[in-house]
PDB file as gemmi writes it, atoms N, CA and C in Angstrom:
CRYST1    1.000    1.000    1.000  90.00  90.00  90.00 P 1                      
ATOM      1  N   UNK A   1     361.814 274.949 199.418  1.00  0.00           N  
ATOM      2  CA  UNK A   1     361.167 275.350 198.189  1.00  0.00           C  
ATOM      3  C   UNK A   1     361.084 274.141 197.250  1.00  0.00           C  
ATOM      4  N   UNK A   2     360.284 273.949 196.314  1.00  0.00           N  
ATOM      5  CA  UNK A   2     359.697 272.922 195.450  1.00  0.00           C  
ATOM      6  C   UNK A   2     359.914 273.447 194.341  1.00  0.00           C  
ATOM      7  N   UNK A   3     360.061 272.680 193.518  1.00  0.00           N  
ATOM      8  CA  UNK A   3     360.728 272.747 191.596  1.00  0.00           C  
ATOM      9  C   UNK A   3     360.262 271.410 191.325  1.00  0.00           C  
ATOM     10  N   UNK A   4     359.570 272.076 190.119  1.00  0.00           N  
ATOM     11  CA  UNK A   4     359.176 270.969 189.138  1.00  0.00           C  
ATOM     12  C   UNK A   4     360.325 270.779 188.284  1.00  0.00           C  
ATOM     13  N   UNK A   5     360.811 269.411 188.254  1.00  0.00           N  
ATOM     14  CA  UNK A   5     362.112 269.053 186.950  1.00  0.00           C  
ATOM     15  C   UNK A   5     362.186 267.913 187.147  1.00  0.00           C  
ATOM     16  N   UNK A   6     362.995 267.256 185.837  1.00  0.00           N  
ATOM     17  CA  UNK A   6     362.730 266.033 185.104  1.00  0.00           C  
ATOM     18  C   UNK A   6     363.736 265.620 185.910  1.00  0.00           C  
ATOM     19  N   UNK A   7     363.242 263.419 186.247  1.00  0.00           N  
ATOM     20  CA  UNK A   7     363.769 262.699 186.767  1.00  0.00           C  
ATOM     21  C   UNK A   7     364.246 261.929 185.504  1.00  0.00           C  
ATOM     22  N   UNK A   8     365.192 261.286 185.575  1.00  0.00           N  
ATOM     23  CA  UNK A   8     365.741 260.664 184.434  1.00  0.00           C  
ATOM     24  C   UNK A   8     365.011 259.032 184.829  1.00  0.00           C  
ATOM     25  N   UNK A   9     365.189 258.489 183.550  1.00  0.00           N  
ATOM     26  CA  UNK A   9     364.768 257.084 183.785  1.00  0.00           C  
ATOM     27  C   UNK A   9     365.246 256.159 182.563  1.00  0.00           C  
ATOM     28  N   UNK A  10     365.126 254.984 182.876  1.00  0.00           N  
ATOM     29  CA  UNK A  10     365.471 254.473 181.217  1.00  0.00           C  
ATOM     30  C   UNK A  10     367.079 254.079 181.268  1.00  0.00           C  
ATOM     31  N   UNK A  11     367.459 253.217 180.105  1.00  0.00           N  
ATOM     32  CA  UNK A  11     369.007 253.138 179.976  1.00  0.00           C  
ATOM     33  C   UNK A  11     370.219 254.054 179.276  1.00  0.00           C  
ATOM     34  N   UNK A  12     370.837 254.283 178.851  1.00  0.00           N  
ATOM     35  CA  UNK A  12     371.477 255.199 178.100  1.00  0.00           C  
ATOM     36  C   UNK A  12     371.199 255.785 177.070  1.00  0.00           C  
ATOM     37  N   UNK A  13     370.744 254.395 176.062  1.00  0.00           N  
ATOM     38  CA  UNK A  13     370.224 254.914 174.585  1.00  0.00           C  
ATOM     39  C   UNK A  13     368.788 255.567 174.658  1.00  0.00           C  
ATOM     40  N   UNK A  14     367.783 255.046 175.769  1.00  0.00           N  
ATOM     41  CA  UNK A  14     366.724 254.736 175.837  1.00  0.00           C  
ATOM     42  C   UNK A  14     366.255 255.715 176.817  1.00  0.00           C  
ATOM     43  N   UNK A  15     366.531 256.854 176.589  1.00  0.00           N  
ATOM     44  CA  UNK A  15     366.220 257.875 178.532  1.00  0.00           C  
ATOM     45  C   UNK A  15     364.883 258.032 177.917  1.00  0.00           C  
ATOM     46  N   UNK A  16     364.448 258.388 179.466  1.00  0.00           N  
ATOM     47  CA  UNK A  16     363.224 259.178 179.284  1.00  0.00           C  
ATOM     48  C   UNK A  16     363.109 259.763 180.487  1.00  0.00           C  
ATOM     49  N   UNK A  17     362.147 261.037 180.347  1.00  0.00           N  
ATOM     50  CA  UNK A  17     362.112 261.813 181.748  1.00  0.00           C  
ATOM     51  C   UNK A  17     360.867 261.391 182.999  1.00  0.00           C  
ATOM     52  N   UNK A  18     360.518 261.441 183.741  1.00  0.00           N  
ATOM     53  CA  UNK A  18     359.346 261.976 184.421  1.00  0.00           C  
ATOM     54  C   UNK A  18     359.660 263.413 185.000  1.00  0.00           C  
ATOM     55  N   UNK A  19     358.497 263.973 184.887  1.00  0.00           N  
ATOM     56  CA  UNK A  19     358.170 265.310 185.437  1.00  0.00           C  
ATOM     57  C   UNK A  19     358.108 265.050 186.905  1.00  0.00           C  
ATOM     58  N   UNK A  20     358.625 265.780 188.145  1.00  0.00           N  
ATOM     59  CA  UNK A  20     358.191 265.901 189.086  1.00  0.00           C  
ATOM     60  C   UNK A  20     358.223 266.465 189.789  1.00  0.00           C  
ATOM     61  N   UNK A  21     357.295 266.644 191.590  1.00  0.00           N  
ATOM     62  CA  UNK A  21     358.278 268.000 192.067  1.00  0.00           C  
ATOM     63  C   UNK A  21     358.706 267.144 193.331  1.00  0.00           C  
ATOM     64  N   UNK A  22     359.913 268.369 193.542  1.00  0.00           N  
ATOM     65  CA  UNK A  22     360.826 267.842 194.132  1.00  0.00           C  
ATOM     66  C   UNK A  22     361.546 268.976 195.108  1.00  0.00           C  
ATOM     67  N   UNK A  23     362.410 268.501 196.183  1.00  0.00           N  
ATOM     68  CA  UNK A  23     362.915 269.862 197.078  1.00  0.00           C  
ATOM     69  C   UNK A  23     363.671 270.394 196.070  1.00  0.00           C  
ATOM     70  N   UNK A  24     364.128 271.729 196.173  1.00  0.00           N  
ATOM     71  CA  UNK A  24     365.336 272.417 195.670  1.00  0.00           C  
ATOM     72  C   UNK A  24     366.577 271.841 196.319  1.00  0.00           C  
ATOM     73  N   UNK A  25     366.811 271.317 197.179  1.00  0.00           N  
ATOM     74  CA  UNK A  25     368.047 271.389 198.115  1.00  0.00           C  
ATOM     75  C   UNK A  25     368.618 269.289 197.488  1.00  0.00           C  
ATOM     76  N   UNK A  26     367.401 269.088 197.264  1.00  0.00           N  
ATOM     77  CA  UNK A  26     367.950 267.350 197.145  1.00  0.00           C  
ATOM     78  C   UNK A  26     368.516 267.152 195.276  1.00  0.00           C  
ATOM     79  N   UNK A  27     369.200 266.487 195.299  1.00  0.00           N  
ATOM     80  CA  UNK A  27     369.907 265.592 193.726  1.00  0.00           C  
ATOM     81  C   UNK A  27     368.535 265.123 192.698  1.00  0.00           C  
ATOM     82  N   UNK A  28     369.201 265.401 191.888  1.00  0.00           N  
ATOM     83  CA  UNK A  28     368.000 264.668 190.574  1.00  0.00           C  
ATOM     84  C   UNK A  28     367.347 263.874 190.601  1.00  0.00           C  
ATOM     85  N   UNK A  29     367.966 262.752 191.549  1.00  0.00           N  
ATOM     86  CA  UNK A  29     367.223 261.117 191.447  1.00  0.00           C  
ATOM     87  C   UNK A  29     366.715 261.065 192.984  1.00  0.00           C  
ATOM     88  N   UNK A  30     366.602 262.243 193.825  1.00  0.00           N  
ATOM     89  CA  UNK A  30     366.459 262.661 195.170  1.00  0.00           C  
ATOM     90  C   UNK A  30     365.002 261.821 195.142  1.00  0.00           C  
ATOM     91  N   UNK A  31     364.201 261.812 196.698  1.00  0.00           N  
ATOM     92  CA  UNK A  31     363.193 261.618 197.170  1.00  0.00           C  
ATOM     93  C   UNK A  31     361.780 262.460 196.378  1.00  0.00           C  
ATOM     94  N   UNK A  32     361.121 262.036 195.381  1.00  0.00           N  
ATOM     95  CA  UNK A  32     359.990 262.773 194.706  1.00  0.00           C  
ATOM     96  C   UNK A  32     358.717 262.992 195.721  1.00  0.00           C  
ATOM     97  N   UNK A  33     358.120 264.026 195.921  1.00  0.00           N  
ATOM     98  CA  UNK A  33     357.164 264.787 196.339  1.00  0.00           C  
ATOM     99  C   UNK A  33     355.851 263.725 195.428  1.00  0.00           C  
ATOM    100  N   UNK A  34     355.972 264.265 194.344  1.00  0.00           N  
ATOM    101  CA  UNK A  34     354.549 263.809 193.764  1.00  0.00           C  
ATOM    102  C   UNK A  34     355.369 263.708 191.797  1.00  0.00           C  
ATOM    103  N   UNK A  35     354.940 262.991 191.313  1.00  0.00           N  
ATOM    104  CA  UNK A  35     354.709 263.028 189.843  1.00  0.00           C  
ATOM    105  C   UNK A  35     353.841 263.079 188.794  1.00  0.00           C  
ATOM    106  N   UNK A  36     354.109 264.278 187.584  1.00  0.00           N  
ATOM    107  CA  UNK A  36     353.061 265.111 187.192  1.00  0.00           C  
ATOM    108  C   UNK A  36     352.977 264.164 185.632  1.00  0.00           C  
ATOM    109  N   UNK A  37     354.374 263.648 185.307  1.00  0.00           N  
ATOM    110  CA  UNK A  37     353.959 262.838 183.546  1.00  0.00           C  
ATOM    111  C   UNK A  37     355.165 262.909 183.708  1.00  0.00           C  
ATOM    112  N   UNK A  38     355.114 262.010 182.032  1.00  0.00           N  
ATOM    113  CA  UNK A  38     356.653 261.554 181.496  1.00  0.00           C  
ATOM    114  C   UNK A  38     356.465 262.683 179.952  1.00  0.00           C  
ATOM    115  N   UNK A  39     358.016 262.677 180.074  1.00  0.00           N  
ATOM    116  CA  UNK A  39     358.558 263.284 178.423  1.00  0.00           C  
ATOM    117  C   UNK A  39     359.293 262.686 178.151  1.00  0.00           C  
ATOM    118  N   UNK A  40     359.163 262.020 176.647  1.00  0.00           N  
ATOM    119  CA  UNK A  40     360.409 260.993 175.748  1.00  0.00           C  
ATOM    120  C   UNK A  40     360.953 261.642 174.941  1.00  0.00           C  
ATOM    121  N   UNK A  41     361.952 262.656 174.856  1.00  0.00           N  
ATOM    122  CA  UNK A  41     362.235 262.906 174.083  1.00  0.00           C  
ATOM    123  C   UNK A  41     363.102 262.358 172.452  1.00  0.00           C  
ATOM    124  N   UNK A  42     363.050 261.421 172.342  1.00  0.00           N  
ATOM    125  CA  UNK A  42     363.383 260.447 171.284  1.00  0.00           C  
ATOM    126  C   UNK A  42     362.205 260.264 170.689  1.00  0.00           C  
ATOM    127  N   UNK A  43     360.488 260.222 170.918  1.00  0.00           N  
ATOM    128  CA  UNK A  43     359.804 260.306 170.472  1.00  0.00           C  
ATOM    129  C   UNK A  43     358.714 261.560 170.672  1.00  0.00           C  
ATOM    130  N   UNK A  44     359.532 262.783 170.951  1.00  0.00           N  
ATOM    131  CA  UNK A  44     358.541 263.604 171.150  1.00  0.00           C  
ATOM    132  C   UNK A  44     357.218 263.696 172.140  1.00  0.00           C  
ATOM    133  N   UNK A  45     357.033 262.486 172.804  1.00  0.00           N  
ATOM    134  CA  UNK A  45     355.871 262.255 172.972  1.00  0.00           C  
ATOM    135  C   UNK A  45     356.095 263.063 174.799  1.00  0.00           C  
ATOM    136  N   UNK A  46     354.679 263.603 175.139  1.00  0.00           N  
ATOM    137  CA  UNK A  46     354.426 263.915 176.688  1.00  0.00           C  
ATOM    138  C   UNK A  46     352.916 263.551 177.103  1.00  0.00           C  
ATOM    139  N   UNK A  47     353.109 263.194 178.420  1.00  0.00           N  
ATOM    140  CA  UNK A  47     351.944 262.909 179.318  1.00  0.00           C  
ATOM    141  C   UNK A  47     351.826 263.685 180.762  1.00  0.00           C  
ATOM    142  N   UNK A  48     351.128 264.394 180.644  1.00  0.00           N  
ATOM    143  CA  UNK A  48     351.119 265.353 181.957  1.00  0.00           C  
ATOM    144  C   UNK A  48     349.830 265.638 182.301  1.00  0.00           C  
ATOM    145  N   UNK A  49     349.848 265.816 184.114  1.00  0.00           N  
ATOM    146  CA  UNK A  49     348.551 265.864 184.832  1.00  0.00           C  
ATOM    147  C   UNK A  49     348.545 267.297 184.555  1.00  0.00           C  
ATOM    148  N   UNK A  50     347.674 267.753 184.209  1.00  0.00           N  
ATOM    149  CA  UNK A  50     347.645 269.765 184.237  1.00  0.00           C  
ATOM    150  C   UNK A  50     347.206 270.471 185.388  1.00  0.00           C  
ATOM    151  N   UNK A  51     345.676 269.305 185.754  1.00  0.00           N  
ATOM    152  CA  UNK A  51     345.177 270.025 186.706  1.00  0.00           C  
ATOM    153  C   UNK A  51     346.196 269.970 188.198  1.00  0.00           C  
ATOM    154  N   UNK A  52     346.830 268.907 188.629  1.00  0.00           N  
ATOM    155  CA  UNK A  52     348.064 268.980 189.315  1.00  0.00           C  
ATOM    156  C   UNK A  52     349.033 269.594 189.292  1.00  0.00           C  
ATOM    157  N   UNK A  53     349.586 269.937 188.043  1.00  0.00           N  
ATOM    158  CA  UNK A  53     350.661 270.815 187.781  1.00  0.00           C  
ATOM    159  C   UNK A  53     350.166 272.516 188.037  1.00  0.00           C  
ATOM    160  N   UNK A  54     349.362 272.596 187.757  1.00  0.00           N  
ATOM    161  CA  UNK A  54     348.727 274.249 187.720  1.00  0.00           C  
ATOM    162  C   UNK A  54     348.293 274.323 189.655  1.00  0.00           C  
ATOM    163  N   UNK A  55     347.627 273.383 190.358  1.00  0.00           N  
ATOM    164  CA  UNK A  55     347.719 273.455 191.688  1.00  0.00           C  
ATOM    165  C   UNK A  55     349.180 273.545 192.537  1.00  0.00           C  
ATOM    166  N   UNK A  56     349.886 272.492 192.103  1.00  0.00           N  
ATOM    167  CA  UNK A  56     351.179 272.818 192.878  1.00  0.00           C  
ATOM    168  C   UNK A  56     351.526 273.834 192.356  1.00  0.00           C  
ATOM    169  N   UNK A  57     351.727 274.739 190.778  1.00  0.00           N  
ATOM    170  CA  UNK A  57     352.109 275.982 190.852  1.00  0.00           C  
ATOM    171  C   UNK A  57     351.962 277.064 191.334  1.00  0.00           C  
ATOM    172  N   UNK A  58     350.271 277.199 191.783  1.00  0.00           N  
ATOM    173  CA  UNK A  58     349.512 277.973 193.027  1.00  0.00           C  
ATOM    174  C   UNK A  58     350.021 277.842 194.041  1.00  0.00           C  
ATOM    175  N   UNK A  59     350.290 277.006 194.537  1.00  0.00           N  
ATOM    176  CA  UNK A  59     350.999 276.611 195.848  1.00  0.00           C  
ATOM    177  C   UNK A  59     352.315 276.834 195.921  1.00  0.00           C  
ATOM    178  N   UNK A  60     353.168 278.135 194.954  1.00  0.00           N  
ATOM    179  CA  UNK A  60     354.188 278.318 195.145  1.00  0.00           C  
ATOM    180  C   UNK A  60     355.356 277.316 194.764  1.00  0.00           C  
ATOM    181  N   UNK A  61     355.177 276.471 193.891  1.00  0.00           N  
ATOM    182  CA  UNK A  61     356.327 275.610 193.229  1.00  0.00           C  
ATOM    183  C   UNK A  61     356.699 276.590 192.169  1.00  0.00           C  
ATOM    184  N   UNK A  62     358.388 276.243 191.722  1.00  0.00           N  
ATOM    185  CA  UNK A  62     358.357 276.985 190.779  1.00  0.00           C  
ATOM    186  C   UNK A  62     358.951 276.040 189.515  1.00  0.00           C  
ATOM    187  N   UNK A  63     359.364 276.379 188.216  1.00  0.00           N  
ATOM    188  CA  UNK A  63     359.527 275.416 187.072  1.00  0.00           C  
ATOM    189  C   UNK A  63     361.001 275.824 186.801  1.00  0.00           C  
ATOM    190  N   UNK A  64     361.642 274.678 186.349  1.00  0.00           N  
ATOM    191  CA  UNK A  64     362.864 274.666 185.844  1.00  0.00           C  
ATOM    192  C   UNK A  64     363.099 275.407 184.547  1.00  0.00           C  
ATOM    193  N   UNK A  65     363.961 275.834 183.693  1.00  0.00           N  
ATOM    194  CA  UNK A  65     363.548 276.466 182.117  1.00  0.00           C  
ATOM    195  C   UNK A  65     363.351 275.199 181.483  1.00  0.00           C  
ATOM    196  N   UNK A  66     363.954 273.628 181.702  1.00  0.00           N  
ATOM    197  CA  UNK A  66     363.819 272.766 180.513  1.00  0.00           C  
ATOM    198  C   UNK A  66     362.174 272.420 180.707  1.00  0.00           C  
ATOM    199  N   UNK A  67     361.627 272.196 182.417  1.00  0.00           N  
ATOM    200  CA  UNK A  67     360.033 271.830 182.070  1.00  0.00           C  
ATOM    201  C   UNK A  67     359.219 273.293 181.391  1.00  0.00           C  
ATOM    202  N   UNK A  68     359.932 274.429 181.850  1.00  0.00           N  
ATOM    203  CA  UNK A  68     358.886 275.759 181.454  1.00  0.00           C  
ATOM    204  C   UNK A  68     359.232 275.128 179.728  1.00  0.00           C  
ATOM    205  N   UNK A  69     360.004 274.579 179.254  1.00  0.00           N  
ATOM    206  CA  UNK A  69     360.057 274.901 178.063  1.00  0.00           C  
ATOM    207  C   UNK A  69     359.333 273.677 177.044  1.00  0.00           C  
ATOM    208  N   UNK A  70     359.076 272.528 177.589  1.00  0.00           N  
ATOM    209  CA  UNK A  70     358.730 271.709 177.499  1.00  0.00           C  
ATOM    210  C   UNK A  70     356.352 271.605 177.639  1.00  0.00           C  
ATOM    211  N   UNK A  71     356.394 272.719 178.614  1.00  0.00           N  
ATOM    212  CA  UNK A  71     354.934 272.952 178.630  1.00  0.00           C  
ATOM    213  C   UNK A  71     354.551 274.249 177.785  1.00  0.00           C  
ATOM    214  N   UNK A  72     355.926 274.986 177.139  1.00  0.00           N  
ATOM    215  CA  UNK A  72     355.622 275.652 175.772  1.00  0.00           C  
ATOM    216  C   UNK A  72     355.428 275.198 174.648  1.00  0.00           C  
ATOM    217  N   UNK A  73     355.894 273.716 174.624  1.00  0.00           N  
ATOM    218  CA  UNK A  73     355.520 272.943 173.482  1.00  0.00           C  
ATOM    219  C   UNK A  73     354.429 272.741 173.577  1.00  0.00           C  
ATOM    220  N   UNK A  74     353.911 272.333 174.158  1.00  0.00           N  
ATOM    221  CA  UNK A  74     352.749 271.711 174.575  1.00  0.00           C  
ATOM    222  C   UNK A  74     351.374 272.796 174.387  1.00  0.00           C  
ATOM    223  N   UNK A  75     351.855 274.088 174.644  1.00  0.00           N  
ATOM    224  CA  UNK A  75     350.692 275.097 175.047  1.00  0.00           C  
ATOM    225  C   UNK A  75     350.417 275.221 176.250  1.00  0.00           C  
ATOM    226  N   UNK A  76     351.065 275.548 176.738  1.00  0.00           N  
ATOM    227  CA  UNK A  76     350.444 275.641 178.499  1.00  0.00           C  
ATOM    228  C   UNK A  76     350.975 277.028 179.493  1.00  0.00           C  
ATOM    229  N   UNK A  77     350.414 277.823 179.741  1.00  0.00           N  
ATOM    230  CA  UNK A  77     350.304 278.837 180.501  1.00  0.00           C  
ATOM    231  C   UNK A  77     350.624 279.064 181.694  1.00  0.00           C  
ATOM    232  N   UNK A  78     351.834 278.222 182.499  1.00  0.00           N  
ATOM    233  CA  UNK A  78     351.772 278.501 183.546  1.00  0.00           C  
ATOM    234  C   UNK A  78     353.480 279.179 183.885  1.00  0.00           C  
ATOM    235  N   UNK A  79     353.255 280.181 184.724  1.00  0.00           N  
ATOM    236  CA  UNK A  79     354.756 280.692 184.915  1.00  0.00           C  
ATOM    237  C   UNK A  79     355.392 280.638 186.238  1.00  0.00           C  
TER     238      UNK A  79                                                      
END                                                                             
């Protein structure tokens, strides 16, 4: 099974996420499938593919609560 959730990146002070999907069964920093955008949260800021993200969700991926909650900021409709 596939889950979209954030890869960490960046140094301590300085994280930032990428979105991606990934097996259920592998670690955080595991082997990535595909990547959908980054979220900074220190500056609020996000970059995300939609039309990718809404296909792999068709295709039976499912979302973590921090990305479901993160594409509620955003406005985005997918469950």
């Amino acid at each position: 099974m596939v889950k979209l959730r954030l890869k960490r990146y960046g140094r301590k002070q300085r994280m930032t996420y990428r979105i991606v999907a990934i097996d259920v069964q592998s670690r955080r920093e595991g082997k990535v499938t595909r990547e959908f955008g980054f979220y900074n949260p220190r500056k609020e800021e996000t970059q995300l593919d939609i039309s990718a993200i809404i296909a792999f969700c068709e295709s039976g991926a499912k979302l973590t609560e921090t990305v479901r909650d993160i594409f509620r900021r955003e406005n985005l409709k997918i469950t």
